[in-house]
N, C-alpha and C positions, 0 to 999 in steps of 0.2 A: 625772348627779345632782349636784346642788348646795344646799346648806341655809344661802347667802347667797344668795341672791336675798331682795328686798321692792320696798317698790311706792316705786321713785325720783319724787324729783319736787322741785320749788321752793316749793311751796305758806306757807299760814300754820303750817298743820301742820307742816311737813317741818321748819320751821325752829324750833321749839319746842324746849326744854330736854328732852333724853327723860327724864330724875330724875320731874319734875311727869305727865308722860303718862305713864309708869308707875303711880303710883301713882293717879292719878284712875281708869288701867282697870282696879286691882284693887276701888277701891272701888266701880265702879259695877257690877263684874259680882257682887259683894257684894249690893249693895241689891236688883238687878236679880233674882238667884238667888232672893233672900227673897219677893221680892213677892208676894203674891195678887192685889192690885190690880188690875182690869182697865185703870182710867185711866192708873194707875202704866204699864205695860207698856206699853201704847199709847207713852205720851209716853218712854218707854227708846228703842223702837223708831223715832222720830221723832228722836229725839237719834242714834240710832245711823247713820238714812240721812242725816240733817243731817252728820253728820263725816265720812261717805265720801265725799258730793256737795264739802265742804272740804278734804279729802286730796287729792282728785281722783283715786281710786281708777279702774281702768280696768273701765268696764262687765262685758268678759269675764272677766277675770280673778275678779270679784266675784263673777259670776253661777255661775262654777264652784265657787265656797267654800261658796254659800249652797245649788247644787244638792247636793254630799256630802252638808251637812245634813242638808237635808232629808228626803233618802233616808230617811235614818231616824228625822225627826218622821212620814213616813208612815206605816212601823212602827209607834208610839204609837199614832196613828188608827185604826188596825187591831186591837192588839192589846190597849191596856188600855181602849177602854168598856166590850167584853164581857165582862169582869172586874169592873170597877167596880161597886160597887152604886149605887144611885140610878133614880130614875124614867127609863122607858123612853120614848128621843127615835124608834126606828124599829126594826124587825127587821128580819135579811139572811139569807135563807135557815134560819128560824127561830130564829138568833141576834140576843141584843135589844143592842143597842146602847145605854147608859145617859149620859141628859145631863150629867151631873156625868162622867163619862165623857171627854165629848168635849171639856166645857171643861178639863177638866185637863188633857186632851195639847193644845189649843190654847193653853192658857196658857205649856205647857211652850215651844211651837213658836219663842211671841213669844218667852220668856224665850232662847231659844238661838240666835234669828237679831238680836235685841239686843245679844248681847254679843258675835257673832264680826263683825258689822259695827262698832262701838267697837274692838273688838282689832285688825280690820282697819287704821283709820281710824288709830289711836293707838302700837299697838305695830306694827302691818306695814309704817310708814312711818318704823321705824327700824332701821340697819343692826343686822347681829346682833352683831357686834363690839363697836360703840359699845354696843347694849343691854347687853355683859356690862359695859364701862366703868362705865356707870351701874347697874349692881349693886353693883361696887365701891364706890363714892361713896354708894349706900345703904344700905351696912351689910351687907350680904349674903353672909355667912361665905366667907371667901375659899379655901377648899377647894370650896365649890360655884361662885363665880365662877369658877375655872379648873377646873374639870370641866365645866363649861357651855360656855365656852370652847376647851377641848378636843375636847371633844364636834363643836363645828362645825367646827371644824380639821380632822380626823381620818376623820370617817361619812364625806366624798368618798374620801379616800385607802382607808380598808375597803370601799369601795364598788367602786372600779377593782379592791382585791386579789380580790374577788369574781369581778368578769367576768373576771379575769383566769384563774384557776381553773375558772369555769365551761366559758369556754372551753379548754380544756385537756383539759375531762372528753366535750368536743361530737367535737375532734378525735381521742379513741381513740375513735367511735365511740358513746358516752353520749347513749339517745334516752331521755326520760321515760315510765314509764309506770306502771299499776294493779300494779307488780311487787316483791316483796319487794328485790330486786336495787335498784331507784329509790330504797325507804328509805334503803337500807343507804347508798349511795350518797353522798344528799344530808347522812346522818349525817355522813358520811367528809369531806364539802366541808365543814360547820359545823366540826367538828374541827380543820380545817388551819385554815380560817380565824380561828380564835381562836389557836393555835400562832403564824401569823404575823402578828396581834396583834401577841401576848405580845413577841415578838422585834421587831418596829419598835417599840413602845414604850421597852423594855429600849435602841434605838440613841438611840431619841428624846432620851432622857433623858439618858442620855449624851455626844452632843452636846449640848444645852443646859448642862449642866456647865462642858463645855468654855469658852463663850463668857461664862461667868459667872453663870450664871441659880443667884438665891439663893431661890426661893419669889414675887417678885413681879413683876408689871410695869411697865414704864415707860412712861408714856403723854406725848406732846408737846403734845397738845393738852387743856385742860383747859373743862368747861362751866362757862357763866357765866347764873346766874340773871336776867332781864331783866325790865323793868316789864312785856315780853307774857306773860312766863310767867306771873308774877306774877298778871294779869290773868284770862287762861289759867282758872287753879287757882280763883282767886277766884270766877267765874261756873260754873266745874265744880261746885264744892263748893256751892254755891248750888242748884243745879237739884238736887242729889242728896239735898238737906235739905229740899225741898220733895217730893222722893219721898215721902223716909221719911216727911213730916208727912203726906203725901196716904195714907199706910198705916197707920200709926198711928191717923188719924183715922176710917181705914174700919174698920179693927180694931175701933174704940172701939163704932163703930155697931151693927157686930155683935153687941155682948156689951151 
């Protein structure tokens, strides 16, 4: 288990200021989130395959992001038209299925296979490290930048204490089953595993002490805003104000 891995690569992307692709992919899964627009979403999702075909995202690796999804835009499909009120698109075993229904989990579909290819394309193609770096530089209260940080430092190491213990619980014999004994059990493993938490962190800290650590960090390498980022930002924030004009104005239509 590891929670640095991203999608390496050389790309235009790859080499972009992560500060600007940060904040372009919070504002478009913003606009994106909002939209009703059919055209709107159309062209999200076209910008969104457009930056992964740029990233150079690895076909499988994508195709498995967007299959989780989906799993549960299928759900949607299933579960809220026959809820929905609105005029009847078809019945299914005497369940009516309602058109307004089906566009709204299809709209939802676009709207979440939009923003996780953008996040893919924009934040998955920056290490997790350097992303918390570029928290810091944006402002991002420096109690959650090193808890965020921390956080990925640490879930491998909780993660081995885990196997480590499980396996522990396999060799006195511990088989899984429908059994009060299995609760109690798995109780007894979350227990210790927070106990030996509490105690590596309690060292953690302690060495860090030791070596000087006053609350912050010391980075050597520092990012440099460039006329591509620049540029970058310029044509992002452009296509995203043509959204909003393109929803506004359907708004406008409707009323």
């Amino acid at each position: 288990m590891s929670c640095t891995t991203f999608f390496d690569g050389d790309t235009f992307i790859h080499r972009l200021d992560p500060r600007p692709r940060i904040i372009v992919t919070l504002a478009f899964a913003a606009v994106t989130a909002f939209s009703s627009n059919s055209g709107v979403l159309c062209a999200a999702l076209a910008a969104g395959l457009a930056l992964a075909v740029l990233a150079r995202i690895p076909a499988a690796a994508l195709r498995r992001r967007l299959l989780r999804l989906n799993i549960f835009t299928v759900v949607l499909f299933v579960t809220v038209p026959p809820t929905f009120p609105g005029r009847t698109a078809f019945a299914l075993f005497s369940i009516p299925f309602s058109v307004e229904g089906l566009l709204w989990s299809l709209s939802t579909a676009m709207k979440a296979n939009a923003i996780v290819l953008v996040f893919a394309a924009l934040m998955g193609t920056i290490d997790l490290f350097t992303l918390g770096h570029a928290f810091h530089h944006l402002k991002v209260p420096v109690k959650l930048t090193h808890l965020f940080l921390f956080t990925l430092r640490y879930l491998d190491v909780l993660h081995h204490e885990y196997v480590t213990l499980l396996r522990a619980m396999k060799a006195r014999s511990f088989r899984p089953s429908m059994r009060l004994h299995t609760y109690r059990s798995y109780a007894w493993l979350t227990g210790m595993l927070l106990v030996r938490s509490l105690e590596r962190s309690e060292r953690i800290l302690e060495a860090m002490k030791c070596r000087g650590f006053s609350g912050e960090f010391h980075v050597l390498k520092h990012f440099r805003f460039s006329a591509a980022d620049a540029a970058f930002s310029a044509v992002s924030f452009a296509v995203l104000a043509l959204f909003l004009a393109a929803e506004l104005a359907g708004a406008a239509a409707v009323w």
